[in-house]
DRENPA-3360 file (N, C-alpha, C; in nm, 2 decimals, always signed):
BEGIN
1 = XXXXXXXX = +4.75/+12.87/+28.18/+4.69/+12.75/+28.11/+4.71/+12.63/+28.20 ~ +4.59/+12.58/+28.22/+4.63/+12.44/+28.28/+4.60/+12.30/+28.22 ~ +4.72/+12.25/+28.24/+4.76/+12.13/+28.18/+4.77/+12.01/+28.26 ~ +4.67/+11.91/+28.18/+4.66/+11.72/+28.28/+4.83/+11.69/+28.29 ~ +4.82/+11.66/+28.42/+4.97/+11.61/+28.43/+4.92/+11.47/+28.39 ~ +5.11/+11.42/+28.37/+5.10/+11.27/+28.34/+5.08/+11.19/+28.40 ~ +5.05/+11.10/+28.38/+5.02/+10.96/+28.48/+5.15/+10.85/+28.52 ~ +5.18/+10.88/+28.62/+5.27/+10.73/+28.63/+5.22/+10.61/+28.65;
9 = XXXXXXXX = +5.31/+10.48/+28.65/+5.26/+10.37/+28.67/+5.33/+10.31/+28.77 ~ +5.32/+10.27/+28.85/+5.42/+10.17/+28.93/+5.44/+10.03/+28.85 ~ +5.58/+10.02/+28.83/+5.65/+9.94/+28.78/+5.76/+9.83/+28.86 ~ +5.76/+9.67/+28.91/+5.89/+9.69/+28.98/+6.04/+9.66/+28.88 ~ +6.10/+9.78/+28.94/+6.18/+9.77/+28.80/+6.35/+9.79/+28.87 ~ +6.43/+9.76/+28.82/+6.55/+9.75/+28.84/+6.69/+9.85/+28.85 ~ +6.60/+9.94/+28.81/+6.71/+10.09/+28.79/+6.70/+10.09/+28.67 ~ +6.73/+10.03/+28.59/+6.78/+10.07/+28.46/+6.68/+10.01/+28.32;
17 = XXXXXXXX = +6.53/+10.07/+28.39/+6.44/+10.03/+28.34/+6.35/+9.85/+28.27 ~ +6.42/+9.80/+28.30/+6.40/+9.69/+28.28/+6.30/+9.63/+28.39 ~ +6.20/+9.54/+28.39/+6.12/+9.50/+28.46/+6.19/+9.39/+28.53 ~ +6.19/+9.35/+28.65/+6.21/+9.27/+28.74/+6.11/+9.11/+28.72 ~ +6.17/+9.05/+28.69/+6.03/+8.89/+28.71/+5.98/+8.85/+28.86 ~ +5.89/+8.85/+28.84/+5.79/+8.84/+28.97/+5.67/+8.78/+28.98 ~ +5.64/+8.70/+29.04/+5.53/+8.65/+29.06/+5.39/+8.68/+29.05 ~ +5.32/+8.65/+28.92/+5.20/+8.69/+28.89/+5.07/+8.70/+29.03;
25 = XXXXXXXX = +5.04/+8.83/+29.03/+4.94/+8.81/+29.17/+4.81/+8.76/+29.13 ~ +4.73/+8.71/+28.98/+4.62/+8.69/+28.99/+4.66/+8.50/+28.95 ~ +4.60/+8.43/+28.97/+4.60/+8.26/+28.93/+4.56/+8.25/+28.78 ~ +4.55/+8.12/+28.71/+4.56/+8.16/+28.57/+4.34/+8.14/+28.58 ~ +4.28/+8.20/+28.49/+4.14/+8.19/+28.53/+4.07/+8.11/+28.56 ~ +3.95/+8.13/+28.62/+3.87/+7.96/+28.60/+3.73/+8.02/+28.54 ~ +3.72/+7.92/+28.40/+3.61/+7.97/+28.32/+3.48/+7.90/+28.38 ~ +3.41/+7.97/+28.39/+3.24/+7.91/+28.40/+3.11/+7.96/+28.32;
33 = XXXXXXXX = +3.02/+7.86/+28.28/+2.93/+7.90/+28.17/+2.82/+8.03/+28.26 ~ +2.85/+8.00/+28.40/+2.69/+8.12/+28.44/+2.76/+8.23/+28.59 ~ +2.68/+8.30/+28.55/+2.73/+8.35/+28.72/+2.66/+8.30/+28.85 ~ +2.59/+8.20/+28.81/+2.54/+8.10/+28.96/+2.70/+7.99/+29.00 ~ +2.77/+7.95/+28.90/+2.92/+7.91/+28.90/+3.02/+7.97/+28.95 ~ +3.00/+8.09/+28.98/+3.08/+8.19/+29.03/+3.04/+8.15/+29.20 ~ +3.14/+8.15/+29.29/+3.13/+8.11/+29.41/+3.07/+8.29/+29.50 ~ +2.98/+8.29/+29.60/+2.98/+8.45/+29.64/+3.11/+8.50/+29.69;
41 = XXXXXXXX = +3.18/+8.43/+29.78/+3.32/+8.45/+29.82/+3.44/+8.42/+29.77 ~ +3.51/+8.41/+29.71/+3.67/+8.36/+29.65/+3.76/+8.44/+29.65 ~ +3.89/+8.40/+29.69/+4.00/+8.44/+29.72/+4.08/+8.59/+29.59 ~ +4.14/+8.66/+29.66/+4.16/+8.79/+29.60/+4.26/+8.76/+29.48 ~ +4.30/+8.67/+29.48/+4.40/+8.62/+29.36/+4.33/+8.56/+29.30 ~ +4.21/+8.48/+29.24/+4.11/+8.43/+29.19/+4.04/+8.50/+29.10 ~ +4.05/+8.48/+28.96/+3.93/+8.55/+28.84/+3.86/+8.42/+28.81 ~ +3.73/+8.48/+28.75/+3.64/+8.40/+28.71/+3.59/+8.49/+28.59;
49 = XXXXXXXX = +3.59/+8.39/+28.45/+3.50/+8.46/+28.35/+3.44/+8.38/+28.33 ~ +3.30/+8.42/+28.30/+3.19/+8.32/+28.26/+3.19/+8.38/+28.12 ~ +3.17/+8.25/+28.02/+3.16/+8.22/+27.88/+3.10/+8.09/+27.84 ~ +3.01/+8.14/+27.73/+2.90/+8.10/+27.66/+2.91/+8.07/+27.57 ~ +2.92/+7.95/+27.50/+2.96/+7.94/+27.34/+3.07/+7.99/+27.29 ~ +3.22/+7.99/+27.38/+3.30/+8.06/+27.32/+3.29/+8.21/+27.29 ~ +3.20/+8.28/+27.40/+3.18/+8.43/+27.38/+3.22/+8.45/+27.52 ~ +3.30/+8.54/+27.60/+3.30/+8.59/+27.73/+3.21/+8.71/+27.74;
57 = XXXXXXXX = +3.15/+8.66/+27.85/+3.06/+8.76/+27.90/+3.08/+8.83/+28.00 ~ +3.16/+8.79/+28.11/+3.22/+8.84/+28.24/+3.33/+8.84/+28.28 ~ +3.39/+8.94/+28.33/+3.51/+8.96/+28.46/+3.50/+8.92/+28.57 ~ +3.47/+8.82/+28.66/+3.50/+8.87/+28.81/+3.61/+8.85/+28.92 ~ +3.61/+8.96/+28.97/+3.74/+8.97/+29.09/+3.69/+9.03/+29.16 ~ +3.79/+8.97/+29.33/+3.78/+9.08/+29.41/+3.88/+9.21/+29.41 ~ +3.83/+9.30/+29.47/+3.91/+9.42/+29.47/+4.06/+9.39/+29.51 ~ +4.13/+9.47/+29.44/+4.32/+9.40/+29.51/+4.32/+9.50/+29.66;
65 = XXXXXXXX = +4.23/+9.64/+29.65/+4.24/+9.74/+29.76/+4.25/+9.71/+29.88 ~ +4.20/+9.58/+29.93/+4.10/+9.53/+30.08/+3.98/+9.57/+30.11 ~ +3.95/+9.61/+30.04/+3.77/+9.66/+30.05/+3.72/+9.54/+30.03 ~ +3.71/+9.47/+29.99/+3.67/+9.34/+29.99/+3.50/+9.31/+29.89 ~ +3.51/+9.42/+29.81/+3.40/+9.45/+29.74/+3.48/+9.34/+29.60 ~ +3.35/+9.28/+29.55/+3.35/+9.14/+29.40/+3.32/+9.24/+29.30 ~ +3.47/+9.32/+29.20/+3.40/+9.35/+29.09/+3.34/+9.28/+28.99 ~ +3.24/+9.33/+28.88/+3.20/+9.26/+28.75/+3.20/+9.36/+28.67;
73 = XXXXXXXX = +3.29/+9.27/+28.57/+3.31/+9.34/+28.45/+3.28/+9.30/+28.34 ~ +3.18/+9.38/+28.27/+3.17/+9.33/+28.15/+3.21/+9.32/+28.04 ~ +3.18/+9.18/+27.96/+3.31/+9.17/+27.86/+3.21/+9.15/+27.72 ~ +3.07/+9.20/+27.75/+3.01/+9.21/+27.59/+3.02/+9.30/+27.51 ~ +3.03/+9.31/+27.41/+3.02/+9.43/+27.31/+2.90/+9.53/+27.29 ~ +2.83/+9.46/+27.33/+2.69/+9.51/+27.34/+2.68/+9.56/+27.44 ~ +2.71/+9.58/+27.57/+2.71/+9.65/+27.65/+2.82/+9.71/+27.69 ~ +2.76/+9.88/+27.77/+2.87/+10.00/+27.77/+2.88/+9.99/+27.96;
81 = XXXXXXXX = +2.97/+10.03/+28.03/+3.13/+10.03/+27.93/+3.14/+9.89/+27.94 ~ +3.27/+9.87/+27.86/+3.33/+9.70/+27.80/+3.47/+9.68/+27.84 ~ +3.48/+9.54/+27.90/+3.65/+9.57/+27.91/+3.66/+9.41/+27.78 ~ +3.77/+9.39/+27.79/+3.87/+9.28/+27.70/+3.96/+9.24/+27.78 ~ +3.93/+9.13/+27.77/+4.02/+9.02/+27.86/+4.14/+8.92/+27.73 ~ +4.26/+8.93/+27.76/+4.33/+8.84/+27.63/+4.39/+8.74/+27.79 ~ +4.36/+8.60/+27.73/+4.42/+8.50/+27.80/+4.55/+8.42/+27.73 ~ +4.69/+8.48/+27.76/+4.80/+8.38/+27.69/+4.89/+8.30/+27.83;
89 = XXXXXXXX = +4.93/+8.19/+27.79/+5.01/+8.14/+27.90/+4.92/+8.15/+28.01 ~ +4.81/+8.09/+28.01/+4.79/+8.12/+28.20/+4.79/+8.25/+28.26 ~ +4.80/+8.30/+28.19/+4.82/+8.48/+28.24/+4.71/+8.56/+28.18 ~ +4.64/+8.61/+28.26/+4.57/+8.76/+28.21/+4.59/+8.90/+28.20 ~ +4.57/+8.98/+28.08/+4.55/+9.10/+28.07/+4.41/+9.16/+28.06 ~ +4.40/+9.27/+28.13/+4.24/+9.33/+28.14/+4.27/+9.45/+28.04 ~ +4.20/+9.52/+28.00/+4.20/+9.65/+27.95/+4.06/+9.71/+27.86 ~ +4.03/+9.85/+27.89/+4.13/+9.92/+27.95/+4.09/+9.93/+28.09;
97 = XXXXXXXX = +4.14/+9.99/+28.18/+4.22/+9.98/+28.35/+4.07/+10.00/+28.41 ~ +4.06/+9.95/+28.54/+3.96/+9.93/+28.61/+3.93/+10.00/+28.71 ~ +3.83/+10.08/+28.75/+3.83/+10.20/+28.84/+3.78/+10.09/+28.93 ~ +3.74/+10.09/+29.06/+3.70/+10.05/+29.16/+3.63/+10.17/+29.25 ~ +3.49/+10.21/+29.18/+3.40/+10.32/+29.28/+3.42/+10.35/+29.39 ~ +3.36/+10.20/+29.44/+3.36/+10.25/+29.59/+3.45/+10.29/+29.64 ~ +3.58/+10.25/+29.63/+3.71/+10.28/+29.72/+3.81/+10.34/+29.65 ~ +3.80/+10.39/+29.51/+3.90/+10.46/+29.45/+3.99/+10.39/+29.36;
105 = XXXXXXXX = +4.01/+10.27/+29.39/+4.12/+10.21/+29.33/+4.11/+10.24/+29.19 ~ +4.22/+10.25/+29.17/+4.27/+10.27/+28.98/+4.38/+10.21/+28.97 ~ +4.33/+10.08/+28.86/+4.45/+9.98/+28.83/+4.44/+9.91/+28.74 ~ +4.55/+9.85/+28.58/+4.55/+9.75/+28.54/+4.54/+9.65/+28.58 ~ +4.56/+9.55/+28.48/+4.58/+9.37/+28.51/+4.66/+9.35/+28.35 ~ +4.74/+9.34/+28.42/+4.88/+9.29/+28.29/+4.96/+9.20/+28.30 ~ +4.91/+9.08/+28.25/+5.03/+8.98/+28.23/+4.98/+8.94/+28.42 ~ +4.85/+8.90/+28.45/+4.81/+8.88/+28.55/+4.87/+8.95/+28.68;
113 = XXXXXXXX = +4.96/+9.04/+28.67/+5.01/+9.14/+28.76/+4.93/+9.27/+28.76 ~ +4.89/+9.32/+28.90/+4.83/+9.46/+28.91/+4.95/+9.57/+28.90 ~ +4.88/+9.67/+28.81/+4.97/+9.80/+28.80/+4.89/+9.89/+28.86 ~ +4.93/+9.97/+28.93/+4.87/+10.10/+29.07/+4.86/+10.19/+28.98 ~ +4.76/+10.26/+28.96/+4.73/+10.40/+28.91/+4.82/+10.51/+28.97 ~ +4.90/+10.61/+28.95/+4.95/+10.70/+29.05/+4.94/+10.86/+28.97 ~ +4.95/+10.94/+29.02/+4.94/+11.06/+28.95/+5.04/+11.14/+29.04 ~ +5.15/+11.20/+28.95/+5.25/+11.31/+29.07/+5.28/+11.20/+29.13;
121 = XXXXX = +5.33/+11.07/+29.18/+5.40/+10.98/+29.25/+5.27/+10.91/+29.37 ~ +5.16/+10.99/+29.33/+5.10/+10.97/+29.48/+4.98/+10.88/+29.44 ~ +4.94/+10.76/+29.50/+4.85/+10.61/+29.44/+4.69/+10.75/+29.46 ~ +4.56/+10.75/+29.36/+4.45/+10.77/+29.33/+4.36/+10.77/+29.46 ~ +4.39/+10.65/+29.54/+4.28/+10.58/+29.62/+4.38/+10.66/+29.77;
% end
C-alpha cells in the first residue's frame, strides 16, 4: 500500500520547538487601486495588493526563488483558484501556500515570513 508521506515545513526554531523572532522578509504592503499602480519591477521583499472599494483583488510579488518571475494572485471569490490575504500589524499572511510553476517553488507567507515547502527534509524546487 502506498502512502503520501508528510510534509515538513521549515521552521527557525530553537530546539525545543519554540519559534525563534526574526525578521519579517516581506515589508508591510503597499495598497493600490489598479494594476497600472503596480510598478513592472519592485524589489523581492515588496507586495502590492490592488483594492477597490474595500474589496482586494490582487497579490503581487516577486518570486522569493531568484527566478525573478512577478507572481499574481488572485484574491477574488469569483475567480478560481483564490488566495486570502489577512493584513494585521504590518504583517502579511497568504493562504493557502503558493506554488510558483515555472520554477517549482512551494511556499507560504506567514506573519510576512516565507515557509519552504519540503517533503522527506528535501525543499520541492
Amino acid at each position: 500500500m502506498n502512502r503520501m508521506k508528510k510534509r515538513k515545513f521549515e521552521r527557525k526554531d530553537n530546539g525545543k520547538g519554540a519559534k525563534k523572532p526574526s525578521q519579517p522578509f516581506y515589508q508591510s504592503p503597499h495598497f493600490v487601486e489598479s494594476f497600472v499602480d503596480v510598478p513592472d519591477r519592485f524589489e523581492k521583499n515588496e507586495l502590492y495588493i490592488v483594492e477597490r472599494n474595500r474589496k482586494r483583488k490582487w497579490l503581487m510579488l516577486m518570486c522569493p526563488n531568484d527566478c525573478g518571475r512577478r507572481l499574481e494572485l488572485n484574491l477574488m471569490d469569483s475567480k478560481m483558484p483564490c488566495w486570502k490575504v489577512v493584513v494585521r500589524q504590518k504583517k502579511v499572511t497568504v493562504y493557502p501556500s503558493i506554488v510558483a510553476e515555472r520554477c517549482g517553488a512551494h511556499f507560504w507567507i506567514e506573519r510576512s515570513e516565507i515557509i519552504w515547502s519540503h517533503v522527506n527534509g528535501d525543499t520541492l524546487f
